[in-house]
C-alpha positions in Angstrom: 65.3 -21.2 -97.4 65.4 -23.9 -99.7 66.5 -23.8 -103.3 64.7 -25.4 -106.2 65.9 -25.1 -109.8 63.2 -26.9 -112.4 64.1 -27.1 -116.1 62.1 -28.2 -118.2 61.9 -26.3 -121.9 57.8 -26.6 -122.0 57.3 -23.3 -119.9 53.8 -24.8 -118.7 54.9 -27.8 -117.0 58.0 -25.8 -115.5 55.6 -23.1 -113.5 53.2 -26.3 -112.5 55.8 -27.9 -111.0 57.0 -25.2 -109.3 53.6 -24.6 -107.6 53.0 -27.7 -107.0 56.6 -28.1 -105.3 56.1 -24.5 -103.0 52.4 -26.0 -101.7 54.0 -29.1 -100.9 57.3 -27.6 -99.2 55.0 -25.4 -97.4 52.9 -28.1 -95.7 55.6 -29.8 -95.1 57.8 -27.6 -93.3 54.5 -25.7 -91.5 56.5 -22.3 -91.8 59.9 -23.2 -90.3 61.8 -23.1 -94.2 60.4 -21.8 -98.0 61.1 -22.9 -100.9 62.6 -20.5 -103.8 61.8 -22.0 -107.1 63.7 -20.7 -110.4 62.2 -22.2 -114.0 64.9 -22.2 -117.0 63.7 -23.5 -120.0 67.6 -24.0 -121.4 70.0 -26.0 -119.5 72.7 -24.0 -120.6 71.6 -21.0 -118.8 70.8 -23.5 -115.6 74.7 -24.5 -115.6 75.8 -21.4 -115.9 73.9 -19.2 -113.2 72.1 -21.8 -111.1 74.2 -24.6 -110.2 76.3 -23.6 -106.8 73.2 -21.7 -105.0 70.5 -24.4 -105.4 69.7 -27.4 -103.2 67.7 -29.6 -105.2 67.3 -29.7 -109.4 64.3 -31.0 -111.1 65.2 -32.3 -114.6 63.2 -32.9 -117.8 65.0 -35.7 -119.1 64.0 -34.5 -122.6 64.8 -31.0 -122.5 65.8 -29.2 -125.8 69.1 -31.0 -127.2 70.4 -32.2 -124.2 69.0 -35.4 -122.5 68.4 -34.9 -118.9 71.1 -37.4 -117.8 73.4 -35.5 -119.5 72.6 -32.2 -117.8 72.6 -34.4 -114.2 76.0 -35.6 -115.1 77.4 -31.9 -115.6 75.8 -30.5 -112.3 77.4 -33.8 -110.4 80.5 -32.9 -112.1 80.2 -28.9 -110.2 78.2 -30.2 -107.4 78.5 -33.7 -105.5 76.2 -33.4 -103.3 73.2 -32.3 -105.5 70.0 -33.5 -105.3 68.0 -34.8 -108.3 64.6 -35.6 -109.7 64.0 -36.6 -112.9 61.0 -35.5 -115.0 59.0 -36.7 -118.3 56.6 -37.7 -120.2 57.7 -41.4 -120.9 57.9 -43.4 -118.1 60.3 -46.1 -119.7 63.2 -43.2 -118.7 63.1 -44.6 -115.1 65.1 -47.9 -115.3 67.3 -45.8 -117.5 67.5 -42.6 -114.6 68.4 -45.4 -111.7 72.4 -44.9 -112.5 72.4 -41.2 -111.8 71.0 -42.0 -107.9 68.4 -39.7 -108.1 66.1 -39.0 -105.0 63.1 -38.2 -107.0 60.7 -39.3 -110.3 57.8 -37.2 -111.3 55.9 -38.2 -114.5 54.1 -35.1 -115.8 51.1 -37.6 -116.3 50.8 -37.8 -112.4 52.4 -35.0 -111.5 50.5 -33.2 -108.8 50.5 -36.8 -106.9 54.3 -37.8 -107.7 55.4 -34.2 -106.3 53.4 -35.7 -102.7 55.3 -38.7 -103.1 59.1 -37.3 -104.1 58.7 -34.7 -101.1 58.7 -37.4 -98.6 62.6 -38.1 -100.2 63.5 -34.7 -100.9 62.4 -34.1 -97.2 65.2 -37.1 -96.1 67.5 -35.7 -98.5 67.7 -32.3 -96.8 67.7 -34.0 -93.3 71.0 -35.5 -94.2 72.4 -32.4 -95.9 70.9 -29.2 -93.9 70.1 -29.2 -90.4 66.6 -30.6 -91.0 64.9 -31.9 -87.2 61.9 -34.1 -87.7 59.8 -33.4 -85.1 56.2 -34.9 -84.0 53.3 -35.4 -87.2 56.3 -35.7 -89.8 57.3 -32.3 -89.6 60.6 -30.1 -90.3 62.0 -27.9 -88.7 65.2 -25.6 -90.3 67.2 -25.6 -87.3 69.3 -23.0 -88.9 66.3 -20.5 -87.7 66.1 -21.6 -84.6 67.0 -19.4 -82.0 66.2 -21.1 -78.8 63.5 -24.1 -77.6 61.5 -23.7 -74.3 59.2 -25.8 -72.4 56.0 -24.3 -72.0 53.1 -26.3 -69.5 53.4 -29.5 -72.0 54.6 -28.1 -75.1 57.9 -27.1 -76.4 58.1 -23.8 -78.5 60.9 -23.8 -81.0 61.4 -20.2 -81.4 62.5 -18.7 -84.7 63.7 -15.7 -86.6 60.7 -15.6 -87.8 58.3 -17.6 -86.9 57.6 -20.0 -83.8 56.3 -23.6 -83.8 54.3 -25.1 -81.0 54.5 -29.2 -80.3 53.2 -31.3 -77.7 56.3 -32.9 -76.4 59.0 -32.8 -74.0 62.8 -31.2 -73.7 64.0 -34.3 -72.9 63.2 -36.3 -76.2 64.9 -34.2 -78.4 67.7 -32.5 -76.3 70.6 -34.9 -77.3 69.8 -34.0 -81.1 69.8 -30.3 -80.2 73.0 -30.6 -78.9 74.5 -32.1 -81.9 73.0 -29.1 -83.5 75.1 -27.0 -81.4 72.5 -26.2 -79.1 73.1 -25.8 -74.7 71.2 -26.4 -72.2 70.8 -23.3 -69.9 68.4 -24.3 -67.4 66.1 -27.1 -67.0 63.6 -25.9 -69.4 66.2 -23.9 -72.1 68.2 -24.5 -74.9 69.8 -22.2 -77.2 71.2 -21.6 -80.0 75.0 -21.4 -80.1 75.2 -19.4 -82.9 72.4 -16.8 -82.5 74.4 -15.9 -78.8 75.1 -12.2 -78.8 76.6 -12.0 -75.3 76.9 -13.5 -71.5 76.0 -11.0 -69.0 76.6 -12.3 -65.2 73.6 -15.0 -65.2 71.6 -14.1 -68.3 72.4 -15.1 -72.1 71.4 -12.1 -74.6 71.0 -13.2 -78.1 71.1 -11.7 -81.4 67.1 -11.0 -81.6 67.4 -9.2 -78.6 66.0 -12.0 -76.7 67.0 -13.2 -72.8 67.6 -16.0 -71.2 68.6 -16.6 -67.5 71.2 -19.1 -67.1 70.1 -21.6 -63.8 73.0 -21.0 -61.3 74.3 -24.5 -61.5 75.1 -23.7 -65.0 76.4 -20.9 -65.6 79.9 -21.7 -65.1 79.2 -24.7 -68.3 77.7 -22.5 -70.2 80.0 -19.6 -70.1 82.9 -22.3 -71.1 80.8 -23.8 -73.7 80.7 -20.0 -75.1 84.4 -19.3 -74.9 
């Protein structure tokens, strides 16, 4: 799951850009992550309750009292790594927004269209920070749900906790990024998850789903010492 926190203190344009932002995100990510979207209409409350459980902040740079740069500065100041896109009505704020780094712009006079267009960054933003795979069509995958990838005829099947995905590729192209995901090779046509691995039984992996996987015999002895 990914986070969203809008503010914005016009309660209209807050709940349109959080519709327009879980469509998008949904597309997107073709049902390997969500987006949670919260809506404040005070930034005071955002600071207080939002700040260390959200992933990306959307900011109307004229929200209440407090400009939008302002309220940037005080979530950089709690969180370094947050991501931010600025939102208005004037479109002269953008020059002025470039010195807060911000991944994002959506004027509320485009704002359907400028949502589209800031995905494509939010989307490389969350690649660097989460364990975001782009896989074929521009696709992403949460590899944080992924238990395991197989090759199936001439398709790979990334197998989640709750969901699968189907794409017409091969292991080969992406198993050196699956291993820097912490992912193993078990056979010729299996990787796995490290972290969803319940247990090693003889030549068969058991993970935490209940799912199992049998371990080629001229790996087993890696595998088991990649598990210790």
């Amino acid at each position: 799951m990914t986070r969203f926190t809008i503010c914005d203190d016009e309660p209209e344009h807050g709940e349109l850009i959080s519709r327009y932002i879980k469509a998008e995100y949904e597309e997107r990510m073709q049902g390997t992550d969500i987006a949670e979207t919260n809506v404040y209409q005070s930034s005071a409350d955002m600071l207080a309750e939002a700040v260390e459980d959200t992933d990306i902040f959307i900011l109307d740079i004229e929200c209440g009292d407090v400009s939008g740069f302002e309220v940037a500065k005080r979530i950089h100041e709690q969180k370094k790594d947050a991501g931010i896109v600025f939102c208005t009505s004037h479109e002269n704020y953008v020059f002025q927004s470039f010195g807060f780094r911000p991944i994002g712009f959506i004027r509320k006079s485009n704002m359907k269209e400028d949502v589209e267009h800031t995905m494509y960054n939010i989307s490389n933003f969350l690649n660097d920070k989460k364990k975001m795979l782009n896989v074929s069509g521009g696709r992403l995958i949460n590899i944080d749900n992924i238990v395991a990838v197989e090759v199936y005829t001439h398709a790979l099947i990334f197998r989640g906790t709750d969901t699968d995905m189907e794409i017409r590729s091969t292991l080969s192209e992406y198993e050196n990024r699956l291993k820097q995901y912490g992912f193993i090779k078990i056979s010729r046509s299996i990787m796995v998850n490290k972290s969803y691995v319940e247990r090693i039984e003889k030549d068969k992996i058991i993970m935490r789903n209940g799912a199992q996987y049998y371990i080629s015999r001229g790996n087993v002895t890696q595998v088991r010492r990649m598990l210790v």
